[in-house]
DOTOR-620711 format. One record per residue (C-alpha): residue number from 1; x, y negated, z negated; residue in one letter. Coordinates in nm, 2 decimals. Layout:
% residues N
> i_xx_yy_zz_aa
> NUM_X_Y_Z_A
...
//
This chain:
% residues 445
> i_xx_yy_zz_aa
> 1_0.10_0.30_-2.31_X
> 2_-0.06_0.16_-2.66_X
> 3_-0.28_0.34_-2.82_X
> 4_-0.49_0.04_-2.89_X
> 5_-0.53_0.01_-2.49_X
> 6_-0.59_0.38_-2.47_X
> 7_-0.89_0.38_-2.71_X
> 8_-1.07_0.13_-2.53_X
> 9_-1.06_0.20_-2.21_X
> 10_-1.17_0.55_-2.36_X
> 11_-1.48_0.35_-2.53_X
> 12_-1.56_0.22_-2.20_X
> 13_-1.57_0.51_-2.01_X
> 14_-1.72_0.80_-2.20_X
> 15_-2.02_0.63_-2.20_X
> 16_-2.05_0.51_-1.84_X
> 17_-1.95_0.86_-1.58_X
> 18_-1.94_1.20_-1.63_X
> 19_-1.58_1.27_-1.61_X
> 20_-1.30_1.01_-1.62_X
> 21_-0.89_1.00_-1.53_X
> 22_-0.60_0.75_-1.67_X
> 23_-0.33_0.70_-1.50_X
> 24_-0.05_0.49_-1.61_X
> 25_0.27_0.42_-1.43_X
> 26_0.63_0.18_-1.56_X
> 27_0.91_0.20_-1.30_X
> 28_1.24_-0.02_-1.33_X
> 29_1.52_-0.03_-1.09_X
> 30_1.80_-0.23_-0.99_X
> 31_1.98_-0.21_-0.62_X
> 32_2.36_-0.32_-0.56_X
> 33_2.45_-0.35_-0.20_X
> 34_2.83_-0.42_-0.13_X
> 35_2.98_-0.59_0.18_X
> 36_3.37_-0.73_0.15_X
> 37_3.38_-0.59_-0.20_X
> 38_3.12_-0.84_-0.28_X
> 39_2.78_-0.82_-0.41_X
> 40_2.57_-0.90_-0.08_X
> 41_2.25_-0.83_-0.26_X
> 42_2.15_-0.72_-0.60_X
> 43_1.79_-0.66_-0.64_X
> 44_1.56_-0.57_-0.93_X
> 45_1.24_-0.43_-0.97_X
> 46_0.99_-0.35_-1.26_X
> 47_0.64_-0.26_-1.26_X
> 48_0.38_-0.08_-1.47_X
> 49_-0.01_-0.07_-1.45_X
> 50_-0.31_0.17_-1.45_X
> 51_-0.51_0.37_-1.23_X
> 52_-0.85_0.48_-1.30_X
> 53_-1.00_0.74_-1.14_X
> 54_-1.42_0.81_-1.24_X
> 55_-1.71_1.05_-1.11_X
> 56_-2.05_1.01_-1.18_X
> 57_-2.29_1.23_-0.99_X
> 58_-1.99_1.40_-0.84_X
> 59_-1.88_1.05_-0.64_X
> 60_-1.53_0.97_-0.70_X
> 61_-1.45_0.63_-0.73_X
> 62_-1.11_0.45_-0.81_X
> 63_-0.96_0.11_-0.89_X
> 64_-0.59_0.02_-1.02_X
> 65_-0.43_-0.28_-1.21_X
> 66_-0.12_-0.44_-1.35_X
> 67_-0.34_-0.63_-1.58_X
> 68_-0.37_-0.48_-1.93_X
> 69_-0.57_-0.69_-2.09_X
> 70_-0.91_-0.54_-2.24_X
> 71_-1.11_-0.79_-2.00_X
> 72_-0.92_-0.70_-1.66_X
> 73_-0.95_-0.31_-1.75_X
> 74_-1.32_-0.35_-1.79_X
> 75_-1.32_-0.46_-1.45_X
> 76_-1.11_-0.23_-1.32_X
> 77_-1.37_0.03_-1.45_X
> 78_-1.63_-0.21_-1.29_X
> 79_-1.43_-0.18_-0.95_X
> 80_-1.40_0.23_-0.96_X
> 81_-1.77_0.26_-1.02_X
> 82_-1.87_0.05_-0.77_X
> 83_-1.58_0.17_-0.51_X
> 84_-1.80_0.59_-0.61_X
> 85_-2.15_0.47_-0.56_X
> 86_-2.01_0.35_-0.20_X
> 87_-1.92_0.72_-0.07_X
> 88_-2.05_1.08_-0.02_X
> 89_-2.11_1.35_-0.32_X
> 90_-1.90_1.58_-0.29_X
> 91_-1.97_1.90_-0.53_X
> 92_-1.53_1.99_-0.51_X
> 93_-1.43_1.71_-0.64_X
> 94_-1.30_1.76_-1.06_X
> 95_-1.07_1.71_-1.30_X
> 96_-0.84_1.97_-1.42_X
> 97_-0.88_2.11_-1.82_X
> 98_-0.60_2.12_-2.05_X
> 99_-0.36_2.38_-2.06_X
> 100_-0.07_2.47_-2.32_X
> 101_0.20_2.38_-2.12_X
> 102_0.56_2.49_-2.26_X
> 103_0.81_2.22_-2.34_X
> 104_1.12_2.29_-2.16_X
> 105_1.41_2.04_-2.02_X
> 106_1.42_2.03_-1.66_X
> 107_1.75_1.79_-1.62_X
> 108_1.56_1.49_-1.52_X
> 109_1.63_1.20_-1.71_X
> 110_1.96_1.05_-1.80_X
> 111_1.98_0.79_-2.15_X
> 112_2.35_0.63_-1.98_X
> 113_2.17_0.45_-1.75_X
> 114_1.97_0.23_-1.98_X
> 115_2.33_0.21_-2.20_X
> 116_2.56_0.13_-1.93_X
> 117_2.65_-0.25_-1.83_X
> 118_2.52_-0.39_-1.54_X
> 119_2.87_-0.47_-1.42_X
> 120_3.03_-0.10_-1.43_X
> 121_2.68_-0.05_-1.15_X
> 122_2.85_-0.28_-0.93_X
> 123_3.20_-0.16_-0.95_X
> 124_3.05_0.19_-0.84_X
> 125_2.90_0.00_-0.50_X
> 126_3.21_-0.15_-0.46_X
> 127_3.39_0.19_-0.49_X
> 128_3.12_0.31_-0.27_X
> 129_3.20_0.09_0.00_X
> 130_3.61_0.07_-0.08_X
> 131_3.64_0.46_-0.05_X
> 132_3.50_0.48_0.31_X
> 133_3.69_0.17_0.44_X
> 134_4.06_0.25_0.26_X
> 135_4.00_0.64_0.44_X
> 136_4.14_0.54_0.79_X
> 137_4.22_0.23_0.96_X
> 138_3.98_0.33_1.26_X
> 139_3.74_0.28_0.97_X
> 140_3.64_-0.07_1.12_X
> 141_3.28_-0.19_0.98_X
> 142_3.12_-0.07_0.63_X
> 143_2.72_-0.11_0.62_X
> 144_2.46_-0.04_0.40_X
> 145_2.69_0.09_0.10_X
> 146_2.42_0.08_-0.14_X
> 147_2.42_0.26_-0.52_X
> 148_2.03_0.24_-0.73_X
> 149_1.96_0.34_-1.04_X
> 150_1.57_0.35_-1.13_X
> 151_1.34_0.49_-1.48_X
> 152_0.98_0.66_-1.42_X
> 153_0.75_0.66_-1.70_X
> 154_0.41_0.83_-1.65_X
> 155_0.15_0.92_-1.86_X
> 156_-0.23_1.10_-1.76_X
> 157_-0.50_1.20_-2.00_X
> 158_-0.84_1.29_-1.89_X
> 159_-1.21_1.38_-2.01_X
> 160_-1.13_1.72_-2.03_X
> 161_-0.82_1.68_-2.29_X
> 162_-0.52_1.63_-2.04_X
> 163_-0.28_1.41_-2.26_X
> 164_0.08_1.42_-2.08_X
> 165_0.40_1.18_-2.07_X
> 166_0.65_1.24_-1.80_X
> 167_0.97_1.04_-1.76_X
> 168_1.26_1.08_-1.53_X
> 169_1.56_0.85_-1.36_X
> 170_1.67_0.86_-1.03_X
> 171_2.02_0.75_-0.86_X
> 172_2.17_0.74_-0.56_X
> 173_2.41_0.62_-0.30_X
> 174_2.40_0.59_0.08_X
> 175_2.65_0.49_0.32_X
> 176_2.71_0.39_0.69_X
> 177_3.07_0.34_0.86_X
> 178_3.18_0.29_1.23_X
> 179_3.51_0.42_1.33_X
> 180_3.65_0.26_1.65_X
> 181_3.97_0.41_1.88_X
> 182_4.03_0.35_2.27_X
> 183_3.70_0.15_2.33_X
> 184_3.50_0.44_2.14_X
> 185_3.28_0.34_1.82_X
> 186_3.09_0.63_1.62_X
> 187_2.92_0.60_1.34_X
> 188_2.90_0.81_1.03_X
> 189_2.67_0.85_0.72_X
> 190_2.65_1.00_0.38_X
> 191_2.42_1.00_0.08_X
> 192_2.37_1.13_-0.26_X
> 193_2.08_1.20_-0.50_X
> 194_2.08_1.33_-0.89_X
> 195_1.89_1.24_-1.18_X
> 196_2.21_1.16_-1.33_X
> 197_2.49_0.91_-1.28_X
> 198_2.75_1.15_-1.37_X
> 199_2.69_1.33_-1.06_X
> 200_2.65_1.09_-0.79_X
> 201_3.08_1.06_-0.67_X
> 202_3.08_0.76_-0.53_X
> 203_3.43_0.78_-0.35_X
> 204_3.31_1.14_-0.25_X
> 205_3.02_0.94_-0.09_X
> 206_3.19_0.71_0.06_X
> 207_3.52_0.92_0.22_X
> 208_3.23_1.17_0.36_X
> 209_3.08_0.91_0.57_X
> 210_3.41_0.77_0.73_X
> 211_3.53_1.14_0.80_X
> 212_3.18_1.19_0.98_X
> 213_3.26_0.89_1.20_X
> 214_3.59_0.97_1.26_X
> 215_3.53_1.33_1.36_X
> 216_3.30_1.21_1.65_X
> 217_3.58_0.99_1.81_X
> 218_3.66_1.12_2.14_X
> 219_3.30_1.28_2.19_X
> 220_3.24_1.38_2.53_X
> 221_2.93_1.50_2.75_X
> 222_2.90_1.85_2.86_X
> 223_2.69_2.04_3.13_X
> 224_2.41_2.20_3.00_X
> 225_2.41_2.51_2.88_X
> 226_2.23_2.80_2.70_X
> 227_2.39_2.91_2.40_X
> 228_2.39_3.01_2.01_X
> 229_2.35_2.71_1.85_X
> 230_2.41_2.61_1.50_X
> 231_2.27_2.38_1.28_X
> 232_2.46_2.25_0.99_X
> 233_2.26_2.19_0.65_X
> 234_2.17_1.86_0.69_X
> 235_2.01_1.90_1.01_X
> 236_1.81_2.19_0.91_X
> 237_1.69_2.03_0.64_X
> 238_1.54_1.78_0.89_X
> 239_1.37_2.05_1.09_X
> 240_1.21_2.20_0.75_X
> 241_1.11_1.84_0.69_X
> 242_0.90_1.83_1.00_X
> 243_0.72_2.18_0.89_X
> 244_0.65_2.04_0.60_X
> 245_0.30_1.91_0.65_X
> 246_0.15_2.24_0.77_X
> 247_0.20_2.40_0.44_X
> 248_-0.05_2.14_0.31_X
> 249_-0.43_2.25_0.26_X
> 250_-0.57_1.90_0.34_X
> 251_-0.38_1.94_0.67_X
> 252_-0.49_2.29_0.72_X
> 253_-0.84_2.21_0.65_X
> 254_-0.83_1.90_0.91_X
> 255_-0.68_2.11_1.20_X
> 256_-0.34_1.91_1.15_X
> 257_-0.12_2.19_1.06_X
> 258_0.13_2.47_1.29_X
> 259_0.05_2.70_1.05_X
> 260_-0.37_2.73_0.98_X
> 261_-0.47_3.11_1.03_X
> 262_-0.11_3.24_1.03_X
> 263_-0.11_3.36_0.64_X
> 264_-0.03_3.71_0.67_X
> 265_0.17_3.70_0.94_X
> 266_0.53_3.72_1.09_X
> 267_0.59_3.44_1.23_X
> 268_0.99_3.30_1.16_X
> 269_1.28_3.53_1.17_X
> 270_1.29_3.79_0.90_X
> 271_1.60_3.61_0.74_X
> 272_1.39_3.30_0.64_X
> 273_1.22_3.22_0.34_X
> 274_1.07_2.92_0.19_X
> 275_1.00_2.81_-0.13_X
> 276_0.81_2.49_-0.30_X
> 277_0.96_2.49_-0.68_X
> 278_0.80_2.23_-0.90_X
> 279_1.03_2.35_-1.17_X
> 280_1.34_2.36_-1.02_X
> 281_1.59_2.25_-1.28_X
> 282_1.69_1.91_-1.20_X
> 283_1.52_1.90_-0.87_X
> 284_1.45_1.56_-0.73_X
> 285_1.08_1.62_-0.73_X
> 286_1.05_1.90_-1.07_X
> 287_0.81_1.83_-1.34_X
> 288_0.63_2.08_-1.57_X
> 289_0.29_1.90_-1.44_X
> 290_0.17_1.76_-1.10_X
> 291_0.02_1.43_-1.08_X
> 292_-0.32_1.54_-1.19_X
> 293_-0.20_1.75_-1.52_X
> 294_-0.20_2.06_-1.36_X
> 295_0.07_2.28_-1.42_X
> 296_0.32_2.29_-1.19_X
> 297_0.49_2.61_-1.08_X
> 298_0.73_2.82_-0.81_X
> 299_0.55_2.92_-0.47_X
> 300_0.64_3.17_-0.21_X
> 301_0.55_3.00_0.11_X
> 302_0.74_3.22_0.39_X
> 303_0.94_3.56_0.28_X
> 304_1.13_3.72_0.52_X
> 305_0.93_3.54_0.83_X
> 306_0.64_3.57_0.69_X
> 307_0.34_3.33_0.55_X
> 308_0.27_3.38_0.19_X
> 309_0.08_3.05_0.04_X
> 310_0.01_2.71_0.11_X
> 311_0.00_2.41_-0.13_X
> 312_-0.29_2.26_-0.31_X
> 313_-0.41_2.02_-0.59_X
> 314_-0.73_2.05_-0.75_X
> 315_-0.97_1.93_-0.50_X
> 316_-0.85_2.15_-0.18_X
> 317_-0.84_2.47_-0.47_X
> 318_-1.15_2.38_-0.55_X
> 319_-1.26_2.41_-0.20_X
> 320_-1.07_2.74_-0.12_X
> 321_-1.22_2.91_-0.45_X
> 322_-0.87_2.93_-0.63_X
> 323_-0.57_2.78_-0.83_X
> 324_-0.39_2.47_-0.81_X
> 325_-0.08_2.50_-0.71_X
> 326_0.04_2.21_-0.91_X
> 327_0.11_2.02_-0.61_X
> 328_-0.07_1.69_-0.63_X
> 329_0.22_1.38_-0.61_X
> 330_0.14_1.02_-0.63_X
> 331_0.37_0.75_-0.60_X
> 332_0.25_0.50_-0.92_X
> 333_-0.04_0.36_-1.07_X
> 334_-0.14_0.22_-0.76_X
> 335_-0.22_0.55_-0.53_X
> 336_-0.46_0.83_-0.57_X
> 337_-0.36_1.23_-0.54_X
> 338_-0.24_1.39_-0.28_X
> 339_-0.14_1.71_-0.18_X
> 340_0.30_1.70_-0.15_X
> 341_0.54_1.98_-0.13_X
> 342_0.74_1.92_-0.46_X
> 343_1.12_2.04_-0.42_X
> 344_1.07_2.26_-0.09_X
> 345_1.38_2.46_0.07_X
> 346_1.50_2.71_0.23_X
> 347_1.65_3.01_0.02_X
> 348_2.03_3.06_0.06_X
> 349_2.17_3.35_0.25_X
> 350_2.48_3.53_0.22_X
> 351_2.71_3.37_0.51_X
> 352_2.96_3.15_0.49_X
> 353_2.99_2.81_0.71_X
> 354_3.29_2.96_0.87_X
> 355_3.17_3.34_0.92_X
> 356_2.86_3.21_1.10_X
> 357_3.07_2.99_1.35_X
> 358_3.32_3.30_1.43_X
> 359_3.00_3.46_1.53_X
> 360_3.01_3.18_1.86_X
> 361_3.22_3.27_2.13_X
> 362_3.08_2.90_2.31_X
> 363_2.84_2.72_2.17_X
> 364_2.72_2.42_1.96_X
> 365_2.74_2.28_1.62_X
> 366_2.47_2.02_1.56_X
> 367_2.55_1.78_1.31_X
> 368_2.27_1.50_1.38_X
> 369_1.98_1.41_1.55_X
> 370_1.82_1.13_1.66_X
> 371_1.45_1.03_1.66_X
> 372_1.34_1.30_1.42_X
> 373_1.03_1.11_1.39_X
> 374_0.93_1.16_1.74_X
> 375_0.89_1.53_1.61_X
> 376_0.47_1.64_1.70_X
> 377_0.44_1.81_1.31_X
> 378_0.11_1.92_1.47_X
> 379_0.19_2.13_1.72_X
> 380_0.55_2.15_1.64_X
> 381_0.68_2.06_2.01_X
> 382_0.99_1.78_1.99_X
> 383_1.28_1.66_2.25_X
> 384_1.54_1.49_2.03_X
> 385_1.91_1.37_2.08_X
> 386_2.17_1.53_1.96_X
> 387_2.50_1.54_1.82_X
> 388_2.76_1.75_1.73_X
> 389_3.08_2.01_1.84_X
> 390_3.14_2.19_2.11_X
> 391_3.21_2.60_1.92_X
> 392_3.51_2.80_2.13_X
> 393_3.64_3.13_2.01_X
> 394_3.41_3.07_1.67_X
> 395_3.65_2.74_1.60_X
> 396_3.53_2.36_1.68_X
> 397_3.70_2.26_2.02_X
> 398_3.56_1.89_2.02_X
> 399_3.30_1.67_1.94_X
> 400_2.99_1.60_2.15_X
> 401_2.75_1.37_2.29_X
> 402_2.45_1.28_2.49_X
> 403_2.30_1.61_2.44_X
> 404_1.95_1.65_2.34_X
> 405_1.80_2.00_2.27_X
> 406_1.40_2.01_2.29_X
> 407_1.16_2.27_2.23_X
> 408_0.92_2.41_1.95_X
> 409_0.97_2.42_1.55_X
> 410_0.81_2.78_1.54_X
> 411_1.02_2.91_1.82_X
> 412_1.30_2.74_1.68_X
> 413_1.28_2.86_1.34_X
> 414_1.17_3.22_1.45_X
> 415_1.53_3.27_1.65_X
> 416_1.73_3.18_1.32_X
> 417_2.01_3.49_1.32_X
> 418_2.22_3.39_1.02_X
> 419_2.12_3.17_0.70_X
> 420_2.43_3.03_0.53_X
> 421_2.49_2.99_0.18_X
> 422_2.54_2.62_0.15_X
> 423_2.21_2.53_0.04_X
> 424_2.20_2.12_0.04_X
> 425_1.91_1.89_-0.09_X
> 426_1.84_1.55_0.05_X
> 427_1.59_1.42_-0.22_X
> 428_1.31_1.70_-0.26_X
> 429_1.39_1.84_0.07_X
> 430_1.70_2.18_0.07_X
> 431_1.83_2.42_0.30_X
> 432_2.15_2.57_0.42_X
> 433_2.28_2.58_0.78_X
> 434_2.10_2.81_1.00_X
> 435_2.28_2.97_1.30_X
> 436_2.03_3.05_1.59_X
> 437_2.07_3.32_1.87_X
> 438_2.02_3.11_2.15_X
> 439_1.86_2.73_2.27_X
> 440_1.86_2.53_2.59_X
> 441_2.10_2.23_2.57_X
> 442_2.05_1.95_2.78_X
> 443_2.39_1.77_2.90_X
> 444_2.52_1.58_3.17_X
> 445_2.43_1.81_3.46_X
//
């Protein structure tokens, strides 16, 4: 952001509310979406603006534009002003003070993309696509082979002498196939997230997805039955995205969380523990400062079973008498603070995919679910679909379907036996596969 710009909308604050927040937010992108190893849409996106966030007479009040002129931030101020006199005092509500905060380089941003031809973007969807439909020749439809590349700029500075610039890239790929044999079609997907191109394997990607599809040809129903069950690493990572509310403290405070009154206290299996890391080396959501300019930092939410912390920005530490967390998140210029889990995950354990499955003498391996949104993240209760593997002699027998498996997240995560040591993240979201002791299975009959 110009300093020019800065200075003024400085001039017109100081003299008009007690305390005063800018925000400023670029993001760029493009999106290359192959079909027939053409292009079947290319888009690409830019946008930057300001936010503004005031108090006077401890009423927040905030406004937000694209404009930059001197005239249209004057009104913007206007608009925050008049958006604070409209609600409630509220004697919580601050800004936080500056603090040395060490330089250090987290992984997160990656030059090549800004150097690299537009062209040698679209190759890579059309690799993306060309690796999962070459795999097999039951590989019979390709959608959604998609590869994006964006840049985040940010910058915050506030009354009390916050003065921060953050940027980062993002890529990623994502993939559906259908395999089809014998009047059977099953569909497989795969995706991948970095901060750098170099990592994202786009044939990887791509070969992944078919062999998912492919691996579920033949699936067949099955009584129901009760039996260990385990879930592989992308599904738990679902399952710890549904928890992932209750560790907030706006949600704890509003009676929307599993977990309100249960800090001190037992309640997963003893091999689980939970961490939010805001400086995770090249984690999808690390920064050394939260959205506010509050230091970010590493939190020990559940060790060994048992509730340690919750998450909070300024204004819910404010209320509970303590520290930020460093966990406020906003999504541009555009939106106001939150409270977010940064990169939350499970911890790795020691077991390996295969020792935890020659644990099962006749069970399940759960590879997806279906209507994960249906998931109560209040009380915790869900009933989803299911797929997977049918487990025989600690060896997959065949694939499954139709099952659906229903119950409660804290029961479900307090009968978690084994933690394996392939630790996966999908975005900001990580864990390994989780082998539980025993679960209800709905089949056929």
């Amino acid at each position: 952001m110009e300093k020019e710009i800065i200075k003024n909308l400085i001039d017109l604050l100081k003299h008009r509310v007690d305390e005063w927040e800018i925000f400023y937010s670029s993001q760029d992108g493009i999106s290359i979406e192959a079909k027939d190893n053409a292009v079947e849409s290319m888009k690409a996106s830019c946008s930057k603006g300001i936010g503004i966030r005031i108090l006077k007479d401890k009423k927040l009040g905030f406004s937000f534009s694209s404009d930059l002129s001197n005239k249209a931030l004057s009104q913007t101020i206007d608009n925050a002003l008049t958006a604070g006199s409209a609600v409630t005092s509220d004697k919580f509500y601050s800004f936080p003070a500056s603090k040395d905060i060490v330089p250090k380089d987290l992984g997160l941003y990656d030059q090549s993309i800004k150097d690299t031809h537009e062209k040698e973007k679209i190759k890579k969807a059309f690799l993306l696509e060309d690796a999962a439909r070459s795999f097999d020749k039951r590989i019979t439809k390709v959608r959604n082979a998609i590869y994006s590349e964006s840049t985040f700029t940010s910058s915050i500075l506030n009354s009390k002498g916050i003065n921060l610039i953050d940027s980062k890239t993002f890529i990623s790929a994502s993939i559906m196939t259908i395999a089809e044999q014998n009047n059977d079609a099953q569909m497989g997907w795969e995706m991948g997230t970095s901060h750098f191109a170099k990592d994202i394997d786009v044939k990887k990607i791509g070969e992944d997805a078919a062999k998912r599809a492919m691996e579920m040809l033949g699936a067949r129903e099955i009584k129901s039955i009760k039996c260990p069950v385990m879930l592989e690493n992308t599904v738990s990572v679902e399952f710890l995205e549904t928890i992932a509310p209750s560790f907030l403290a706006d949600n704890l405070h509003k009676g929307k969380s599993m977990l309100k009154d249960k800090k001190g206290k037992n309640i997963f299996s003893d091999c689980l523990t939970i961490i939010d890391n805001g400086l995770l080396q090249g984690g999808w959501a690390s920064s050394l400062f939260d959205s506010e300019g509050a230091k970010k930092k590493k939190t020990s939410l559940i060790k060994n079973g048992v509730i340690e912390n919750y998450l909070y920005d300024t204004y819910w530490a404010n209320r509970e008498g303590i520290k930020s967390t460093g966990n406020s998140s906003r999504s541009n210029f555009k939106s106001v603070p939150a409270v977010s889990a940064s990169n939350l995950y499970i911890e790795n354990g020691t077991a390996s995919f295969d020792d935890m499955m020659k644990e099962i003498d006749k069970g399940i391996l759960i590879t997806g679910l279906l209507a994960v949104h249906t998931v109560n993240t209040i009380s915790g209760d869900f009933s989803l679909g299911a797929t997977g593997f049918y487990i025989e002699n600690g060896k997959v027998s065949y694939p499954v379907r139709g099952v659906a498996i229903a119950g409660n997240l804290m029961d479900l995560f307090s009968r978690v036996s084994r933690v394996g040591s392939d630790a996966r993240f999908y975005g900001n979201v990580g864990a390994p596969s989780l082998l539980l002791n025993e679960m209800d299975v709905s089949g056929s009959g």
